[in-house]
N, C-alpha and C positions, 0 to 999 in steps of 0.2 A: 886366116884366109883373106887373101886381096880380092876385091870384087872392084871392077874398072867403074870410075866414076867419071863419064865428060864432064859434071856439072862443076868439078873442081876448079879445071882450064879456064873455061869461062868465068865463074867468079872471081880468079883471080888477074884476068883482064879486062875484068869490070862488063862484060857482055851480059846482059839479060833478056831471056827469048821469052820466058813468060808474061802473056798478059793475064788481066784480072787479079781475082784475089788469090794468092798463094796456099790458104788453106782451101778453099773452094776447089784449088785446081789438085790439091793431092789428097781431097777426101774424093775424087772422081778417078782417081788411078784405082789400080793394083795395086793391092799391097806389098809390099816387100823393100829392098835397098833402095830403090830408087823416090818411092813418096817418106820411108820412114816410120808410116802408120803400126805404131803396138799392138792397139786393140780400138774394135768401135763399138761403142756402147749403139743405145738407142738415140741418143740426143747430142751424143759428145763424144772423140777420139780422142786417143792419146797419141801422140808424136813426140819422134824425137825434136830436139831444135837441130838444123844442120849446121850453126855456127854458135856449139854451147861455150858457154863461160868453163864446164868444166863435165869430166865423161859424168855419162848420164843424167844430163838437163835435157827435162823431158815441157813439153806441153801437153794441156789438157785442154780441148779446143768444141766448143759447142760446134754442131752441125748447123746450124740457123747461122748465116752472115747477118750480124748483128755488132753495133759499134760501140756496147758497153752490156755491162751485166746487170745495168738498168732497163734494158731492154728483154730479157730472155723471161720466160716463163720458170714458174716454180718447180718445176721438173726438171729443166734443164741445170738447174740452179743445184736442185740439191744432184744430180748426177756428175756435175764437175767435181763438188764436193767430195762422192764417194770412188771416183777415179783418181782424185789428188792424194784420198787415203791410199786408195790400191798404189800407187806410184809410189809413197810413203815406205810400203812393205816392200815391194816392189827393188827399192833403191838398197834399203838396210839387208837386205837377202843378196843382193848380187853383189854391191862394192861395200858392205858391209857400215854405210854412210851413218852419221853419226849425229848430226843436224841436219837441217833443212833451210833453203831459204823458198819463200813460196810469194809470188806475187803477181799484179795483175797491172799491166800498164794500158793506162785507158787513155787515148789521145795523144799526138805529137808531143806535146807538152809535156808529158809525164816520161818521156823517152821510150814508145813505144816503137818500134821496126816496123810492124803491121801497124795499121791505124783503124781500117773500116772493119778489119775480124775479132772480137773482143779472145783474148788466149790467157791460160793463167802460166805460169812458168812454176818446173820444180826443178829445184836446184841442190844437189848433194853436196855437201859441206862435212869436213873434216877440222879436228884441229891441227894446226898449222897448214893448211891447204895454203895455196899459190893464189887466193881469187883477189890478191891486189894486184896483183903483175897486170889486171887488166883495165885496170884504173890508173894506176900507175906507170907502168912502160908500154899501154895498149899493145899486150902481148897476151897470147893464150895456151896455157901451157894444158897439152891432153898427152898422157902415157899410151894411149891405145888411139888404133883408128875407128872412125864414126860404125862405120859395116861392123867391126868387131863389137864395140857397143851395141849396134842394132842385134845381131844375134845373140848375145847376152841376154839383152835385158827381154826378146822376143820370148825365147827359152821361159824366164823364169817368170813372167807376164802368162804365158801360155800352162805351165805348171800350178799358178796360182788360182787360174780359173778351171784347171782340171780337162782342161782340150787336152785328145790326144798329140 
């Protein structure tokens, strides 16, 4: 299923109508294609990234705008943790992922995209997977479209915690 996306056009002309903080502004949406939101814990969401390295890079994104993980409280702390597992499961259940790469870029410097929302990144990893083509020919190869991911991995996100 194709779900119309304006936000494609635009990034691809370089246009940005958002201000503020980007996760700030799609923990304030509606859930669904449009913010990307999985699930929202108490302290922390999951989202997808909308420009992953590869299908199913996910984010795990504390609610508190906060510019490192030096900053967040002990609950917040271990709730990232136990939604990076969920994601973990999560990824090996739907693209049947075989490694993981999990990390957290804290400051320009470290090559972070957002800089002021501290986020951790989960990254499905196969062997032989493509993830140089984006290091190497800054190319990004994805078998499926973003929407199609989002309803995947909604499904088995929504199964794993037992929502109807």
């Amino acid at each position: 299923m194709r779900i119309w996306a304006p936000w494609r056009m635009a990034y691809i002309k370089g246009e940005t109508e958002e201000t503020g903080c980007l996760f700030c502004n799609q923990l304030a949406q509606r859930d669904g294609p449009e913010n990307l939101i999985l699930y929202r814990g108490e302290r922390a969401f999951v989202i997808l990234n909308r420009f992953p390295y590869t299908n199913g890079h996910m984010m795990v994104v504390p609610n508190a705008h906060k510019h490192s993980i030096e900053d967040l409280d002990d609950q917040t702390l271990a709730e990232l943790i136990q939604l990076t597992n969920q994601a973990l499961g999560v990824l090996r259940q739907t693209y049947d992922a075989q490694n993981f790469n999990i990390g957290i870029n804290i400051g320009e410097a470290s090559g972070a995209g957002i800089t002021d929302h501290v986020h951790l990144h989960v990254v499905p990893r196969w062997s032989g997977d493509t993830s140089f083509m984006s290091t190497v020919a800054e190319t990004r190869v994805l078998p499926e479209a973003l929407e199609e991911t989002f309803e995947k991995l909604l499904s088995a996100w929504d199964k794993r915690n037992h929502h109807p």
